[in-house]
C-alpha positions in Angstrom: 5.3 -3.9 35.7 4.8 -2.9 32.3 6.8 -4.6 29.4 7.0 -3.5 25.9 7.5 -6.0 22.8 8.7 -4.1 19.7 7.8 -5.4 16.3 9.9 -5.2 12.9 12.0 -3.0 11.6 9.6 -1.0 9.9 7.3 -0.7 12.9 10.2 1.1 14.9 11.1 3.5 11.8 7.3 4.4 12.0 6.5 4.6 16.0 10.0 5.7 16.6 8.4 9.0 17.6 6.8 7.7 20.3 8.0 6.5 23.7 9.6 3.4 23.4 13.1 3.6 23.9 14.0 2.7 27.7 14.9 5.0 29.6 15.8 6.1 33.0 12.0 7.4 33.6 10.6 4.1 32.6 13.1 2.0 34.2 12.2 3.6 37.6 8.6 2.7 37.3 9.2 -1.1 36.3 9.3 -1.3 32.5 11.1 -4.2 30.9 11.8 -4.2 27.4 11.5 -7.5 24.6 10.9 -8.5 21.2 8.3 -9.1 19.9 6.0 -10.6 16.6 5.3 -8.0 13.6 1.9 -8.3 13.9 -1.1 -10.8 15.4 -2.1 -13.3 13.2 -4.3 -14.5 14.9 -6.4 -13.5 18.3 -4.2 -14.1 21.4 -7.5 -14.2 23.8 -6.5 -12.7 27.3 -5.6 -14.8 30.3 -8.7 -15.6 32.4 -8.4 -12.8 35.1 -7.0 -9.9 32.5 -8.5 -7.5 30.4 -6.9 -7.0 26.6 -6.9 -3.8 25.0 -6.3 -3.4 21.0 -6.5 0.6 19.9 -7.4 -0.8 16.2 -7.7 3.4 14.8 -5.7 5.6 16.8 -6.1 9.0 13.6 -7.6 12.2 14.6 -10.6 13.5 13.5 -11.8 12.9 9.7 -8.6 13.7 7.5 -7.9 10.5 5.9 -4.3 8.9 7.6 -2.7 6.0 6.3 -1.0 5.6 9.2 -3.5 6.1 11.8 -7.0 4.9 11.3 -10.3 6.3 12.4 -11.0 6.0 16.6 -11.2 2.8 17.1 -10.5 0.4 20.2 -11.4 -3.3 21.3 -11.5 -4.6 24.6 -11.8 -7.9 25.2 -12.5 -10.4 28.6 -14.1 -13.1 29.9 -14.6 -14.5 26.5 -16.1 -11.7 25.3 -15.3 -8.8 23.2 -16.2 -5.4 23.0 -16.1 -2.4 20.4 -15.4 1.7 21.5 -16.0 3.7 18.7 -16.0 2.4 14.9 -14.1 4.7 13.0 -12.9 4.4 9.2 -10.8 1.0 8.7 -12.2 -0.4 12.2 -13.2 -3.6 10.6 -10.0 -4.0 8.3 -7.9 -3.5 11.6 -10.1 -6.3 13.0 -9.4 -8.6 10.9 -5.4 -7.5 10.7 -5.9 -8.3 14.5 -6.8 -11.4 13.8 -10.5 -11.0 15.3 -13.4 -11.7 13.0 -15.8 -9.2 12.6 -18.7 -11.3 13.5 -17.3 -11.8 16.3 -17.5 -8.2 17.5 -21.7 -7.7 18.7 -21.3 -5.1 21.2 -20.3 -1.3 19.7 -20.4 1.6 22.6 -20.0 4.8 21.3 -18.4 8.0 22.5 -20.3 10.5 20.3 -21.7 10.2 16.7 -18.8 12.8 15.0 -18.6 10.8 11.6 -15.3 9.9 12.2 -16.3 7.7 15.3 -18.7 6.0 13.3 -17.5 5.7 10.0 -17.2 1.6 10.0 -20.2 1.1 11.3 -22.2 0.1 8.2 -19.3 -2.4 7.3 -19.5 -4.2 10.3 -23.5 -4.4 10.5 -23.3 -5.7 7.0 -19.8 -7.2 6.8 -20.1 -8.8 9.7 -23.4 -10.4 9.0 -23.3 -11.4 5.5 -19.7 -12.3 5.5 -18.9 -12.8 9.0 -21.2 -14.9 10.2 -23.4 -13.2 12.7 -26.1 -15.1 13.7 -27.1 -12.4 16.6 -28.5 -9.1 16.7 -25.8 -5.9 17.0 -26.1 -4.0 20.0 -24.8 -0.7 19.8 -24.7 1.7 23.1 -24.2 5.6 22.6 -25.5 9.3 22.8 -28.8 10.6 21.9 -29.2 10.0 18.6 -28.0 6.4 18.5 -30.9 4.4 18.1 -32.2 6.7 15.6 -29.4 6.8 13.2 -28.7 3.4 13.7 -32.4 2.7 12.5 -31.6 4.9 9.0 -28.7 3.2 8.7 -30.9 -0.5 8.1 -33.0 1.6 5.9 -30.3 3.2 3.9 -28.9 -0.4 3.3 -32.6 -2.0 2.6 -31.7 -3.4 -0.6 -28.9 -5.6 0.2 -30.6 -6.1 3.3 -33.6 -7.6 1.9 -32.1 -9.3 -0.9 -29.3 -11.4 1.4 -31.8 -12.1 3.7 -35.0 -12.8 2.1 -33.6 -13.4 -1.6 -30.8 -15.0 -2.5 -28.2 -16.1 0.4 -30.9 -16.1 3.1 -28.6 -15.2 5.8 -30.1 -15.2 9.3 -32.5 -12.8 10.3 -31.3 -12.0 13.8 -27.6 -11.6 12.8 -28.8 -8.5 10.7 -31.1 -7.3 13.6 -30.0 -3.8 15.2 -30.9 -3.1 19.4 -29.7 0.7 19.5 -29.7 2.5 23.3 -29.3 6.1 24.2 -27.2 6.9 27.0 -28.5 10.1 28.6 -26.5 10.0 32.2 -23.6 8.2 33.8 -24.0 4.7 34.5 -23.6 1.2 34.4 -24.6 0.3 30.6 -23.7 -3.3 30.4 -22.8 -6.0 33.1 -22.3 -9.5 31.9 -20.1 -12.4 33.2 -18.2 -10.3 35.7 -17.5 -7.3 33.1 -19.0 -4.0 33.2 -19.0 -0.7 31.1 -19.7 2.3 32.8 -20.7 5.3 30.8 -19.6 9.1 32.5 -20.2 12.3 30.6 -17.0 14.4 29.2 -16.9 17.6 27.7 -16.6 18.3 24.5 -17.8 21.6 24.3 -20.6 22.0 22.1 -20.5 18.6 20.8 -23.0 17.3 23.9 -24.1 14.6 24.9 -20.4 12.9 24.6 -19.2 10.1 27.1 -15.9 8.4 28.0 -15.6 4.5 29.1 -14.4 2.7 32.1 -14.7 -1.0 31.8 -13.9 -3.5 35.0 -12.9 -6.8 35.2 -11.8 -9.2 38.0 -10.1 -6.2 40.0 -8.6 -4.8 36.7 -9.5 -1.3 34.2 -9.3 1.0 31.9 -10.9 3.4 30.7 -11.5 5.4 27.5 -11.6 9.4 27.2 -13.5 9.8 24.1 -13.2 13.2 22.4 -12.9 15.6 25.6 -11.2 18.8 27.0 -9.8 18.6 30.3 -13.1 17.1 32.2 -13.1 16.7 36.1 -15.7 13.8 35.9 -13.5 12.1 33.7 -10.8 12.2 36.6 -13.6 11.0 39.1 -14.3 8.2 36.9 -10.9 7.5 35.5 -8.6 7.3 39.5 -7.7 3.9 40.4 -7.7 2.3 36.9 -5.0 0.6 35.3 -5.0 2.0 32.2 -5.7 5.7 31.2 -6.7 5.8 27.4 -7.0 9.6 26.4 -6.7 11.9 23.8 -5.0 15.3 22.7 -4.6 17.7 19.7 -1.4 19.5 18.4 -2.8 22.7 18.2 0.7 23.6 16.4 0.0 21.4 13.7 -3.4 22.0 13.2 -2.6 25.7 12.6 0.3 24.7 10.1 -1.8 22.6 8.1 -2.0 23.1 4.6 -5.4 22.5 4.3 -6.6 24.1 7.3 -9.7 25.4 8.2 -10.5 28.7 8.7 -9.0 30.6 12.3 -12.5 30.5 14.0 -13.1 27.1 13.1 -9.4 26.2 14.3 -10.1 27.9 17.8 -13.2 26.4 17.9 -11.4 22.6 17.6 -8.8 23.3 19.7 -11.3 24.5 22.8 -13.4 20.8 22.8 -10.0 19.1 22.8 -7.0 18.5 25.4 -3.9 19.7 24.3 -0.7 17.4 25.7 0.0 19.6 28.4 -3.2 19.6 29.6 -3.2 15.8 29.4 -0.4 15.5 31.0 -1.7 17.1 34.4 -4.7 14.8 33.8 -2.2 11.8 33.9 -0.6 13.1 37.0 -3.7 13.4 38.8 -5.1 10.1 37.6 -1.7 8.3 37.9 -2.7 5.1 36.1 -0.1 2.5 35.9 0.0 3.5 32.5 -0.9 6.5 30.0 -1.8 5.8 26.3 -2.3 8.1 23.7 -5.4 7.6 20.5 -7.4 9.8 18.6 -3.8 11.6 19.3 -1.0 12.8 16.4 1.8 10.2 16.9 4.6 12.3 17.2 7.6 13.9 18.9 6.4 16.9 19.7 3.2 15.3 21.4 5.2 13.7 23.9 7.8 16.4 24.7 4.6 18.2 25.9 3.3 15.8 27.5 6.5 15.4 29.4 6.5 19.5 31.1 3.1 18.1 33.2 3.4 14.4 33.7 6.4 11.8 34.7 5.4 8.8 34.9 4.3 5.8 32.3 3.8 7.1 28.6 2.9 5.1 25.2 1.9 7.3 22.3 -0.7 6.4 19.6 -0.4 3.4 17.5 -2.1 1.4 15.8 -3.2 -2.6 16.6 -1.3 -1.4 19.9 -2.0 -4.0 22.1 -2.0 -4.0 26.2 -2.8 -7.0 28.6 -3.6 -5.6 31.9 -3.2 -7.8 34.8 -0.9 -8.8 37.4 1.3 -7.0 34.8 0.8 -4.8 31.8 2.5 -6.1 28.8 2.4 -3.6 25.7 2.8 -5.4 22.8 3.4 -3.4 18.9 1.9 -5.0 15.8 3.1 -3.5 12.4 0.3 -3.0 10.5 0.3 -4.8 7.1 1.8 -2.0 4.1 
């Protein structure tokens, strides 16, 4: 069963594009319907056999959105918590989520587009020097990871040196970065009962990129990343609780104001899913539910949606939080103004 809390009145005004009104659809596959708080103020940790997901940034690509943050999502079990993706206003989300950022040691990324990766600085540095790390960052990714995640230490040198060696004298292994290339699919961490496993996607010319399952205590979900319709994604993804994915309005993009040029348009919309083509990725998964991030969150998103797929449907939101167990409960947090 899946249950929904809504939040505050100004949450609904700005999710009321996405799927949350009951109806006859959802009622048939189990969903209840309650109130629920604004936001978290602090951390509800998940109960002991249940996984809890929290799409901090749900925004698409690197326009700036007030409303939707950069890619961002936190899963957390067993005591432990981990980060996919760290998009612009990932660590601000964190803390609206009532999760400090020191907290958060463990980053796996889906690809190193800058909009994935945005945060990351803030929360190596943040979350040492005001958060309280006291153990190295490991951060999990693409080709390229270790590397850039090497400049990035360098780039920051200064402040680096001078916290650490200086004037505070923070700790030198909560400012220590252990970066890992992915180069296959696989098993990338396994700790306590909770394991990551990495699978390739395609994102066109934008290679190597890789989705997420993670698995605890006979629960899952798992994490598209930035993909067009990808079959290994569908191996990887049947059976799972949860199907996190995204999609593009190519409609929108084209209408845009500030849009790029036609080529570069095309070029977008052919290393993204549109919501019809999600949709028939939904109905062949058929998770017990189907969220939408790095997704627009609107109406015409999920009327698409709706011509290829039936069942369960959230849209994009952010601090959108989902306890997956026995039962899913969907809660909505309004984001601060």
């Amino acid at each position: 069963m899946v249950r929904h809390f809504f939040g505050s009145a100004v949450l609904l005004e700005s999710v009321a594009l996405a799927p949350m009104v009951p109806t006859a659809d959802h009622r048939a596959h189990g969903i209840a319907w309650a109130q629920g708080p604004a936001r978290a103020a602090t951390s509800v940790a998940p109960p002991s056999d249940s996984l809890k997901v929290v799409l901090l940034g749900t925004g698409v690509g690197p326009v700036v959105n007030l409303q939707q943050y950069g890619a961002s999502t936190l899963v957390e079990a067993g005591g432990q918590r981990l980060l996919f993706d760290c998009g612009r206003g990932a660590t601000m989300r964190l803390v609206q989520a009532g999760v400090p950022i020191g907290s958060v040691t463990r980053v796996f990324l889906t690809h190193l587009h800058s909009d994935h990766v945005l945060a990351l600085p803030d929360l190596m540095l943040a979350g040492w020097s005001a958060g309280r790390r006291v153990v190295p960052l490991t951060v999990w990714g693409p080709a390229g990871t270790r590397v850039m995640m090497e400049h990035l230490l360098a780039a920051f040198d200064f402040d680096i040196h001078t916290r650490r060696d200086v004037d505070e004298r923070f700790p030198a292994a909560g400012i220590t970065v252990v970066g890992h290339d992915i180069s296959a699919d696989r098993v990338v961490f396994a700790e306590n009962g909770l394991t990551v496993t990495a699978f390739l996607v395609d994102h066109g010319v934008v290679q190597p990129a890789f989705g997420y399952r993670v698995d605890y205590r006979g629960r899952s979900v798992v994490l598209s990343g930035d993909t067009r319709v990808s079959e290994n994604l569908i191996s990887h993804a049947r059976g799972a609780d949860v199907l996190i994915h995204e999609t593009i309005d190519p409609e929108a993009l084209r209408a845009r104001v500030d849009r790029p040029s036609a080529a570069a348009i095309d070029a977008i919309i052919a290393h993204h899913t549109t919501p019809e083509q999600a949709g028939t990725v939904f109905q062949r998964v058929a998770p017990r539910l189907a969220v939408y991030s790095h997704a627009p969150n609107t109406a015409r998103v999920i009327a698409q949606t709706r011509t290829t797929y039936s069942g369960p449907l959230q849209g994009p939101e952010d601090l959108l939080t989902i306890f997956i167990g026995a039962e899913i409960r969907v809660e909505h947090h309004a984001p601060p103004l």
